[in-house]
C-alpha positions as CSV (number, residue, x, y, z in Angstrom):
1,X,0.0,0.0,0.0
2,X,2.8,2.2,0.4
3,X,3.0,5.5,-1.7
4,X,-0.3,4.8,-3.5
5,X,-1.5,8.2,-2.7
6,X,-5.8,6.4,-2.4
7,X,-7.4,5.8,0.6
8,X,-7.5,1.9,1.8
9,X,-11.4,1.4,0.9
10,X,-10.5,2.8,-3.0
11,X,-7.8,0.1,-3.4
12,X,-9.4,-2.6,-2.1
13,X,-12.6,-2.0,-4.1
14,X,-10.9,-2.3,-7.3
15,X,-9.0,-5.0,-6.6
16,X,-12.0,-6.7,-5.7
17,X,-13.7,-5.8,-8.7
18,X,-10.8,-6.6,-10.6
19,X,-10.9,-9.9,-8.9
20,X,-14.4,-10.9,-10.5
21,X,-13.9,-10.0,-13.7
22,X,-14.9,-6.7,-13.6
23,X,-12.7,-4.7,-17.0
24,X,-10.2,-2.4,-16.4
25,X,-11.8,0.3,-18.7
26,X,-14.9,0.1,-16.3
27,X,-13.2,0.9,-13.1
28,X,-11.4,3.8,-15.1
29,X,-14.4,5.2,-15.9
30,X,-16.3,4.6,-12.8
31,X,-13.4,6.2,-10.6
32,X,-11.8,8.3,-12.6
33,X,-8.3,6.2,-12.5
34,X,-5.5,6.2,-14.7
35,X,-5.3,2.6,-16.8
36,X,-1.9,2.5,-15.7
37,X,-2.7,3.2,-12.3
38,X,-4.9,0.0,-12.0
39,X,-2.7,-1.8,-14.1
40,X,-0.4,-1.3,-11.5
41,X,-2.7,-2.2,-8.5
42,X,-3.1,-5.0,-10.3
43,X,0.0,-6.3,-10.9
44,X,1.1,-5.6,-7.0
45,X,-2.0,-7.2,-6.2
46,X,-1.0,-10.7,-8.4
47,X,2.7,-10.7,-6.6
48,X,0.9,-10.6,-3.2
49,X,-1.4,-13.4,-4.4
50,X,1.9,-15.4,-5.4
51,X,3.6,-14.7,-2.4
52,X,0.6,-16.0,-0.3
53,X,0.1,-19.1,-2.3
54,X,3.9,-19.9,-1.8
55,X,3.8,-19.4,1.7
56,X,0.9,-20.8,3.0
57,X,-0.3,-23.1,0.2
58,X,2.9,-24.6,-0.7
59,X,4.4,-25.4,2.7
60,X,4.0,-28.9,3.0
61,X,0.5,-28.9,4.8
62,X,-1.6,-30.1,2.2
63,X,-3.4,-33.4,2.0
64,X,-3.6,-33.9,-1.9
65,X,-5.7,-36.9,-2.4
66,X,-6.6,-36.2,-6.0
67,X,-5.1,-33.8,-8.4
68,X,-6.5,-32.5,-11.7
69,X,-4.3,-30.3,-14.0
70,X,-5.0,-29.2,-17.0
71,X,-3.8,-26.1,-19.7
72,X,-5.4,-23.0,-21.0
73,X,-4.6,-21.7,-24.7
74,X,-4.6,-17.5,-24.1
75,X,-4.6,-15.1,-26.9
76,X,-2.6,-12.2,-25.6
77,X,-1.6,-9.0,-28.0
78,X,1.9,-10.5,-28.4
79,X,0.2,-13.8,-29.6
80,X,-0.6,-17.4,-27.9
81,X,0.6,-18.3,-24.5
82,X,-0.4,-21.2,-22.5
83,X,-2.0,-21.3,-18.3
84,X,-1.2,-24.5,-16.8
85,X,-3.2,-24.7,-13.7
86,X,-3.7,-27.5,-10.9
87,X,-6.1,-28.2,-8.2
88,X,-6.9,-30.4,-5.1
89,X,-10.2,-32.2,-5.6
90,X,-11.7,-32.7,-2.5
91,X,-10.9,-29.3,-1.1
92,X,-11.5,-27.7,-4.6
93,X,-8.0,-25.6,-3.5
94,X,-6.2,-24.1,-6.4
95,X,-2.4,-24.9,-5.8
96,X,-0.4,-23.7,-8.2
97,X,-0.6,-21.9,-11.9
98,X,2.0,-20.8,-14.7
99,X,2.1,-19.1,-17.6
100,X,4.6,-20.0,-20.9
101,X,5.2,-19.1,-24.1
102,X,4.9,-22.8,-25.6
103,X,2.8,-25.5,-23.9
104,X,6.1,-27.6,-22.9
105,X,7.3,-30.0,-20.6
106,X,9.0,-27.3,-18.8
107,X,6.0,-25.3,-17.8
108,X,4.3,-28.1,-16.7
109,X,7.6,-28.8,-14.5
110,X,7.1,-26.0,-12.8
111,X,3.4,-26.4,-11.8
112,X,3.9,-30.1,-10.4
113,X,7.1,-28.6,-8.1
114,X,5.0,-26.3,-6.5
115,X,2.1,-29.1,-6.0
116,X,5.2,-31.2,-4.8
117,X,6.2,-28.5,-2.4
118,X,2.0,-28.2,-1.2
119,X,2.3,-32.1,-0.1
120,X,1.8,-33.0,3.4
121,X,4.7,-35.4,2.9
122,X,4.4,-38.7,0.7
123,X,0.8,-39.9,0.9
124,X,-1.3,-41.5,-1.2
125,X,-2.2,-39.6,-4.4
126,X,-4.2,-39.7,-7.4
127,X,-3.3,-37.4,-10.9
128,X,-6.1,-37.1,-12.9
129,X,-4.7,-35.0,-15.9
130,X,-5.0,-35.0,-20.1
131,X,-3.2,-37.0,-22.7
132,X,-0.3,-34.4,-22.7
133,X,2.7,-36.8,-22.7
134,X,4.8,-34.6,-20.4
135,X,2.8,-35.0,-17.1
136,X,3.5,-38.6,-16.5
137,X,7.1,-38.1,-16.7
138,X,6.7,-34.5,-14.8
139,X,5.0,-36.1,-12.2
140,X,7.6,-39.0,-11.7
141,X,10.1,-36.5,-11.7
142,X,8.7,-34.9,-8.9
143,X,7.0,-37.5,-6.5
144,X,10.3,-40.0,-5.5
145,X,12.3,-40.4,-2.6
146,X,16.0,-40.7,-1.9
147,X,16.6,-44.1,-1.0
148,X,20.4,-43.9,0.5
149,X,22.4,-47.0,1.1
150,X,25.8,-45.4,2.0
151,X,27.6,-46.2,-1.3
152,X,28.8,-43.2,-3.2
153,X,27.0,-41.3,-6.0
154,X,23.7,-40.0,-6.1
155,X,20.8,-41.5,-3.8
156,X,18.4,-44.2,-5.9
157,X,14.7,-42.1,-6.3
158,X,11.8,-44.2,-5.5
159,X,8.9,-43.5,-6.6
160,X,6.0,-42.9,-4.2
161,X,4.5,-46.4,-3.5
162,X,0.6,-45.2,-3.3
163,X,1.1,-42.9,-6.5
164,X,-1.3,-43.2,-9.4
165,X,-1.8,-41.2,-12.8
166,X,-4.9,-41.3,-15.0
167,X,-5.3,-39.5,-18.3
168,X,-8.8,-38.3,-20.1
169,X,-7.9,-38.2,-24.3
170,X,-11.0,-36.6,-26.0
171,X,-10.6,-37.4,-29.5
172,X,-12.3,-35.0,-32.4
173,X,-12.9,-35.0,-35.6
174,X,-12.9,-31.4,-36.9
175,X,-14.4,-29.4,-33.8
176,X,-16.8,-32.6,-33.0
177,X,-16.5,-34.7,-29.9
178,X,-16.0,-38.3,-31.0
179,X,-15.1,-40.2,-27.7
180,X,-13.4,-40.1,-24.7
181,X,-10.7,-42.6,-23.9
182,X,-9.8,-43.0,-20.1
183,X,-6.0,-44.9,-19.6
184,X,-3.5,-45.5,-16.5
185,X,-0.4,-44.1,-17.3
186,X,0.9,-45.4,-13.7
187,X,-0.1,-47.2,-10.9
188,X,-3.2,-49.3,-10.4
189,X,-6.8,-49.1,-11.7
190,X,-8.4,-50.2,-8.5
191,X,-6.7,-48.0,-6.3
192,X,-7.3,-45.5,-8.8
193,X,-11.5,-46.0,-8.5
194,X,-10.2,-46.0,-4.7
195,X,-8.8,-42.6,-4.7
196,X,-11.7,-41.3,-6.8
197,X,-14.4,-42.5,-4.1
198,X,-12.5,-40.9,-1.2
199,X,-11.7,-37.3,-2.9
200,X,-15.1,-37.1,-4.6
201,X,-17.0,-38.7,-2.3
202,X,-18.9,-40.8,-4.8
203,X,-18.3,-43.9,-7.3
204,X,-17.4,-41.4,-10.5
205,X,-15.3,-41.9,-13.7
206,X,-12.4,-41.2,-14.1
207,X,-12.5,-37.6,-15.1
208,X,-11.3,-34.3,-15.2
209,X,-13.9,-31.9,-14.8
210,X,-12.9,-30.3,-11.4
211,X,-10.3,-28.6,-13.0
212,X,-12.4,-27.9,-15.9
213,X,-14.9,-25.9,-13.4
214,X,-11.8,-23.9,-12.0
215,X,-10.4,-23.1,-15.6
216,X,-14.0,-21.8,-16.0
217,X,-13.9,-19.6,-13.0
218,X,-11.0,-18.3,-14.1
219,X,-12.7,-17.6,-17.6
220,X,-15.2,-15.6,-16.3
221,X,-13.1,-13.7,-13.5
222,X,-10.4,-13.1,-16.2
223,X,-11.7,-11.3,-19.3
224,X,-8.3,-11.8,-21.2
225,X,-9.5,-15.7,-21.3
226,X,-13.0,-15.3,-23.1
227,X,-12.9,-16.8,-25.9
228,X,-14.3,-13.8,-27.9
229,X,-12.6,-10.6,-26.0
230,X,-11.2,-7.2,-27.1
231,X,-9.8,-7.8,-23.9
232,X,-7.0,-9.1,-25.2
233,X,-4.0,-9.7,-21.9
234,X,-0.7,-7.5,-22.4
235,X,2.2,-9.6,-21.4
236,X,2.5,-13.2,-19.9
237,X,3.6,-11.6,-16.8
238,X,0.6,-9.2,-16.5
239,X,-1.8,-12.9,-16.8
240,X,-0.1,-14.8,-14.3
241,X,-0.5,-11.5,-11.9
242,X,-4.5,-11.7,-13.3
243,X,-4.3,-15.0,-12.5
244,X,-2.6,-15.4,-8.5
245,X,-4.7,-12.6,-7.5
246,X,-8.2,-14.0,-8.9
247,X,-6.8,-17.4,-7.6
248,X,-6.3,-16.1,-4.1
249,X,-8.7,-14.8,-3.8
250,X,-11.0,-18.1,-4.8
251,X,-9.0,-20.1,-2.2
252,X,-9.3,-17.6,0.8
253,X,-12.2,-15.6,0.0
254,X,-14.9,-17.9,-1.7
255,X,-17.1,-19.9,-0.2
256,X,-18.0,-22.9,-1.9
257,X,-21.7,-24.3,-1.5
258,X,-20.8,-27.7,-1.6
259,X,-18.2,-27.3,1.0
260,X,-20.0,-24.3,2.9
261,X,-16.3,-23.1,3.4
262,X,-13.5,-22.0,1.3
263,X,-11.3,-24.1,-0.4
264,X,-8.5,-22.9,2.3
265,X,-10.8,-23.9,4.8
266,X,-11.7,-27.3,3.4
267,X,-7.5,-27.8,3.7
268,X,-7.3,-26.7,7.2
269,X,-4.7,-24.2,5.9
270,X,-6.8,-21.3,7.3
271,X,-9.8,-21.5,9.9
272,X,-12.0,-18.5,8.5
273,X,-13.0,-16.7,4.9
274,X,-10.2,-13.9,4.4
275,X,-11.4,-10.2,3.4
276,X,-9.7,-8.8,0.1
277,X,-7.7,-6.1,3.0
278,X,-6.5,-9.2,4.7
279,X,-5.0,-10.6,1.9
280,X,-3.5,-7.0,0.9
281,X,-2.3,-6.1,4.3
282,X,-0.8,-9.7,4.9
283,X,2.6,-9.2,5.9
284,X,4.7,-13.0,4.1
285,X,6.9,-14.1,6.4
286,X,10.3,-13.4,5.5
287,X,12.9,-16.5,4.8
């Protein structure tokens, strides 16, 4: 908030508006704001969201269960970038989001350490993503541990025992939907129907549609990711700020019907719905 030169209440209700979806030419209008000005807002308001994910989301205290991931295609004015997001199931808690230039094994790399990181320590856990060939491999390169037997060299890495990775393929023809095929790209089918009954709390499919529902939140709340938009987003850095802050925001400050909490709160990472000022004012501990 320093040197912002805008009383408290004015800040924090754009930044909630901005949270919803609410266009940056609106609030101009509305309060009589520079672009740049709430541009600004914005992006300080997407590093908070960042640095609150990172230090309270991605601190080991999360019981994962089931994870869906999946990857949006954004048109930006510099062209196409891609937001790989990923999500707890039973808690509906978004963990972690990135945005690349190219949809590439790297970028998903970088989600699946930070849902790594978010693990309360190995468990058993259930990836439900698409037929993206570089998950599997992400996710195995992320989800071992060292197995040291004193002899020199680097420890052996062991995959976790109760680990298990689905994929959904939708095949088309032209823009049609043909057919879904549903595969286990590690671990066991049983389990798998297992892990589905415990995080969903019912006998469903194999599926992906949690994470589908949160990449549709984020559609409406970010009107750079209609499909049809003049809203068009500026920079890949100015999205992923877009993104933290609307995605804080959902775990901290939305209550879910189904859950009659927030998704925080369904984690036990928090123990009551946070204010858009708490989650500006919230000093991250320093490391």
């Amino acid at each position: 908030m320093y040197g912002l030169h805008y009383p408290i209440w004015v800040v924090v209700l754009v930044l909630t508006l901005l949270a919803h979806g609410c266009p940056v030419q609106a609030i101009v209008v509305a309060f009589c704001l520079d672009e740049r000005t709430v541009a600004a807002w914005q992006s300080k308001a997407g590093q908070q969201g960042q640095r609150i994910q990172e230090a309270i989301v991605c601190t080991g205290r999360v019981e994962l269960g089931q994870v869906q991931a999946d990857e949006i295609c954004v048109t930006t004015q510099h062209g196409k970038v891609w937001m790989a997001t990923a999500m707890t199931v039973f808690s509906r808690l978004f963990v972690w989001g990135e945005v690349g230039a190219h949809r590439t094994k790297g970028l998903i790399e970088l989600v699946m350490a930070h849902v790594h990181a978010a693990a309360q320590g190995v468990q058993a856990v259930l990836f439900a993503i698409d037929g993206f060939a570089a998950y599997p491999r992400a996710i195995l390169k992320h989800f071992y541990t060292s197995v040291r037997t004193g002899q020199p060299g680097r420890p052996a890495h062991q995959v976790w025992p109760d680990l298990h990775i689905v994929q959904v393929v939708k095949q088309h023809t032209g823009k049609r939907l043909t057919g879904i095929q549903r595969r286990v790209a590690h671990g066991c089918l049983d389990r798998v129907y297992d892990l589905i009954a415990m995080s969903q709390c019912d006998l469903g499919l194999i599926n992906t549609a949690y994470i589908e529902r949160l990449n549709a939140t984020f559609r409406a709340r970010l009107p750079a990711l209609t499909r049809r938009t003049r809203s068009l987003a500026q920079a890949s850095d100015r999205l992923q700020a877009e993104m933290f802050w609307s995605g804080v925001i959902y775990n901290f400050g939305t209550v879910h019907t189904s859950l009659s909490a927030t998704p925080a709160m369904a984690a036990d990472l928090t123990d009551h719905v946070w204010s858009v000022e708490e989650l500006v004012r919230f000093r991250v501990p320093s490391t």
